[in-house]
C-alpha positions as CSV (number, residue, x, y, z in Angstrom):
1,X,12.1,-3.9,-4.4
2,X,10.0,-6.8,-4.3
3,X,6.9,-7.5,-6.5
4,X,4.4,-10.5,-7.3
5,X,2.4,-10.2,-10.3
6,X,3.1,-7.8,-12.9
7,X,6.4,-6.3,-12.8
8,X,5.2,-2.7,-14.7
9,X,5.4,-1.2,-11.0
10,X,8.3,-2.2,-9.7
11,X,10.0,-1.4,-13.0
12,X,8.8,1.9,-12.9
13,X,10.0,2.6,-9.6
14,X,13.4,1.2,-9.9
15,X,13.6,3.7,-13.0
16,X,12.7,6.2,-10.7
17,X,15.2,5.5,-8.7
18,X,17.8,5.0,-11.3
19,X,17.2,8.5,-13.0
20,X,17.5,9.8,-9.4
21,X,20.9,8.5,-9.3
22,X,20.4,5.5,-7.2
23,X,20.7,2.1,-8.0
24,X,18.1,-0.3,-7.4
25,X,17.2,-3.7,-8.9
26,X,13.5,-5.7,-8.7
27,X,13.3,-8.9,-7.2
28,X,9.8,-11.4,-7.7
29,X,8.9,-12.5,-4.7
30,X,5.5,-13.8,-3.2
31,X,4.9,-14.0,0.3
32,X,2.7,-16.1,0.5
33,X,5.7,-18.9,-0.5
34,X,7.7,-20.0,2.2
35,X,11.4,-19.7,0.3
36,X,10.4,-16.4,-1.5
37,X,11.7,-14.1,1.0
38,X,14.7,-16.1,1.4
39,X,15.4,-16.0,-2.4
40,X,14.9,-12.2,-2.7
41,X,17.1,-11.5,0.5
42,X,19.9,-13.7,-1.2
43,X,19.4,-12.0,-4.8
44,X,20.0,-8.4,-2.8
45,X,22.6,-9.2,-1.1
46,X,23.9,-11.1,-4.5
47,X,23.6,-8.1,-7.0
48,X,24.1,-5.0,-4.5
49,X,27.0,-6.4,-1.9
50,X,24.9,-6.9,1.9
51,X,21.8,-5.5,3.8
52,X,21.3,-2.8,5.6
53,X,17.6,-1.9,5.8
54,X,14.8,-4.4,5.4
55,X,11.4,-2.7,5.0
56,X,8.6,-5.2,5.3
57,X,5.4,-3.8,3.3
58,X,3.8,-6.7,2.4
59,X,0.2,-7.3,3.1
60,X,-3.3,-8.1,2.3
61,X,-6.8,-7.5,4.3
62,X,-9.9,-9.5,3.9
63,X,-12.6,-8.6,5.7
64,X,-14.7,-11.1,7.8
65,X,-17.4,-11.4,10.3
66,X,-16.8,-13.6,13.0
67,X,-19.7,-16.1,11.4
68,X,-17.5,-16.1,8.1
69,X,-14.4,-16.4,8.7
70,X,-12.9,-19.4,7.4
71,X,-9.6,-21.1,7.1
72,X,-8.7,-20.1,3.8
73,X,-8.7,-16.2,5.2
74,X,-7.5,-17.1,8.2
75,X,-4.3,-18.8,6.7
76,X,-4.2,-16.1,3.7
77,X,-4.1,-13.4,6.0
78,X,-1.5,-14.9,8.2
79,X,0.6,-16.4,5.6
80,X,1.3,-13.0,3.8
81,X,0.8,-10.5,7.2
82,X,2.9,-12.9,9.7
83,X,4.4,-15.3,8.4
84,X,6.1,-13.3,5.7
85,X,7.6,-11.1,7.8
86,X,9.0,-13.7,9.8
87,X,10.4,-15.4,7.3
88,X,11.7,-12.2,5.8
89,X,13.6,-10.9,8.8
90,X,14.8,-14.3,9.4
91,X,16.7,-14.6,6.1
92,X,18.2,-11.2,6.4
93,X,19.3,-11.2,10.1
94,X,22.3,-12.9,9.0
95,X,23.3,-10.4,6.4
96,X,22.6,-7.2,8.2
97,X,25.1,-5.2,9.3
98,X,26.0,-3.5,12.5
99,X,24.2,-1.0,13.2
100,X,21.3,-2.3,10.4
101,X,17.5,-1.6,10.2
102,X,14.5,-3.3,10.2
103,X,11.0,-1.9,9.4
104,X,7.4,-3.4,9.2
105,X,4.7,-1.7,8.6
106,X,1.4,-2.6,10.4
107,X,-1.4,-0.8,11.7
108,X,-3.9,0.9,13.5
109,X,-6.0,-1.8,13.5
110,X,-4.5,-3.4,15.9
111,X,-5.6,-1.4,18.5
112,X,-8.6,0.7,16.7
113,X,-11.2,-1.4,15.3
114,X,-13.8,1.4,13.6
115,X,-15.7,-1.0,12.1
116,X,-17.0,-4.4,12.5
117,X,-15.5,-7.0,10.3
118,X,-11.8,-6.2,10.9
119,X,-10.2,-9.0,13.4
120,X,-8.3,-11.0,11.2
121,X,-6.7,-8.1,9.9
122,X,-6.1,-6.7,13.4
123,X,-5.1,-9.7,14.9
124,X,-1.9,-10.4,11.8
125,X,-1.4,-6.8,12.4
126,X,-1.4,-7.1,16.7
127,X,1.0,-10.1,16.1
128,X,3.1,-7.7,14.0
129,X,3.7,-5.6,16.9
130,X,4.7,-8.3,18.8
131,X,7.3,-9.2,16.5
132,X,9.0,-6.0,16.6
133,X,9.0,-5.5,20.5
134,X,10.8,-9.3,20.6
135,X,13.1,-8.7,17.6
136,X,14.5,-5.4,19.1
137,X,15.6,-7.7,21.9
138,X,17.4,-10.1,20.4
139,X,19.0,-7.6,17.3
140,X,19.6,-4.8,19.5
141,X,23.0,-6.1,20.8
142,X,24.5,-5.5,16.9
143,X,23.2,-2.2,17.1
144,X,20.1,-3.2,15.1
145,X,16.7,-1.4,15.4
146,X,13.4,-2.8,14.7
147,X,10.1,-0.4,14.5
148,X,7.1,-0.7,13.3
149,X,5.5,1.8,11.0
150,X,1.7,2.4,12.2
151,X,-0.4,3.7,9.3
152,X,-4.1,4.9,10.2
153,X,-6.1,5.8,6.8
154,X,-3.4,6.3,3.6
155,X,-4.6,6.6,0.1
156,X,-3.8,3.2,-1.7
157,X,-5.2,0.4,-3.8
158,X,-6.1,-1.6,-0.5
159,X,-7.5,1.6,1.4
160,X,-8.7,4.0,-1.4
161,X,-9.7,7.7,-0.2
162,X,-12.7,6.9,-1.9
163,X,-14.1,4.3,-0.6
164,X,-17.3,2.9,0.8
165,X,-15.8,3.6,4.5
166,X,-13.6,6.6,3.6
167,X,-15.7,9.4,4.7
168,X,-16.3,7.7,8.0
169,X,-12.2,7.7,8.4
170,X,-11.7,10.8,7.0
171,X,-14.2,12.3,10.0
172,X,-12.6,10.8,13.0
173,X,-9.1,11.6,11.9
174,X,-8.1,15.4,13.5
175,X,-6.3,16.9,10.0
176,X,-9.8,15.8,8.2
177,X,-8.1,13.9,5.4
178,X,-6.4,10.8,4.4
179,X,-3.0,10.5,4.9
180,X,-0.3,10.1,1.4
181,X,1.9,7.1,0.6
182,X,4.8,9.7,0.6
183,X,4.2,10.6,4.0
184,X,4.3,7.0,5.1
185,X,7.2,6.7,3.3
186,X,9.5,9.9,4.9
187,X,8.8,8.4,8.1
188,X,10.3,5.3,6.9
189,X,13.1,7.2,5.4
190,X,13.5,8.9,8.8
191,X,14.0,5.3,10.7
192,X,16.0,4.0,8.2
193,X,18.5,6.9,9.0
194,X,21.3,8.1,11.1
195,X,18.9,10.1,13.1
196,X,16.9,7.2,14.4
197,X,19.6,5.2,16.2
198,X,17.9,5.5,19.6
199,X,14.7,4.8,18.2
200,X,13.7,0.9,18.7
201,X,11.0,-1.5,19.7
202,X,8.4,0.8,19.4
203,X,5.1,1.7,16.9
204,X,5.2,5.3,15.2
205,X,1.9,6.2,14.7
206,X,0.8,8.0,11.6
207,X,-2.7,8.6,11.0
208,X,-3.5,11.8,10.9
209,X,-4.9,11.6,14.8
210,X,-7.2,8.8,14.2
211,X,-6.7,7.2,17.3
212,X,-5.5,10.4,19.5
């Protein structure tokens, strides 16, 4: 698991994971820094023997009207929701194994802009997409999949169910709620598996119907 910041998280969910019986370690890494993903890749594969799965998470939205969006977000945005992925997947394609995984999550943004202000976001995220249609190409003869997870409106620190735009959301999706994180995270469980070995280059939506 990789964290910047404050470690209190991550800690807690590696002892999660450790009092389920797995084992798991934490690993700082930024982004945003071009050798980060590079060192955490080389510390997992260090402390825990190879790579099988890499699930690419990180991300950050900033939202901009046309009229004010200026470098700094543009090169934030894509730093952390491009070129951190790239980087990312480009350390660990030498250490997965046959018949490996790779996840990113993007969004449904990229096709579905509900409100003004969301481009720069949309566009990392479109670019995202992108990625995983050309990666599956080139990883696919070792048996390596690469999908993209598609989350409409989930309940977290960057999306809150309570925000200023959440009721707006919450009406347009078909179930008439936000999504949880753990219901993200069984459908990456579920492409991370055995069962998902035909499953590659595509986007699995989950967003509650949002953009049915």
């Amino acid at each position: 698991i990789t964290h910047v910041g404050s470690s209190s998280e991550a800690d807690a969910t590696v002892a999660s994971i450790v009092d389920g019986g797995g084992v798991a370690s934490a690993v700082l890494a930024d982004a945003r820094e071009p050798l980060d993903g590079a060192a955490a890749v080389a510390a997992t594969v260090e402390r825990h023997g190879g790579l099988d799965i890499v699930v690419n998470n990180a991300g950050v939205m900033l939202p901009r009207m046309l009229g004010d969006t200026d470098d700094d977000a543009y090169a934030t945005t894509f730093e952390i929701n491009v070129r951190g992925a790239l980087q990312l997947v480009r350390a660990a394609e030498p250490h997965l194994r046959e018949g490996g995984r790779v996840i990113v999550v993007s969004a449904t943004i990229a096709n579905d802009f509900f409100s003004p202000g969301l481009a720069l976001y949309g566009a990392s995220k479109a670019a995202i997409n992108a990625f995983v249609q050309g990666w599956s190409r080139d990883l696919g003869p070792r048996g390596i999949t690469v999908n993209a997870v598609v989350p409409g409106p989930i309940d977290t620190a960057m999306n809150p169910a309570d925000s200023a735009l959440a009721d707006q959301l919450r009406a347009r999706t078909a179930v008439g709620r936000y999504g949880e994180v753990d219901e993200v995270a069984a459908l990456v469980a579920f492409l991370a598996g055995p069962e998902a070995g035909f499953i590659t280059g595509t986007r699995m939506v989950i967003d509650g119907g949002l953009t049915a």
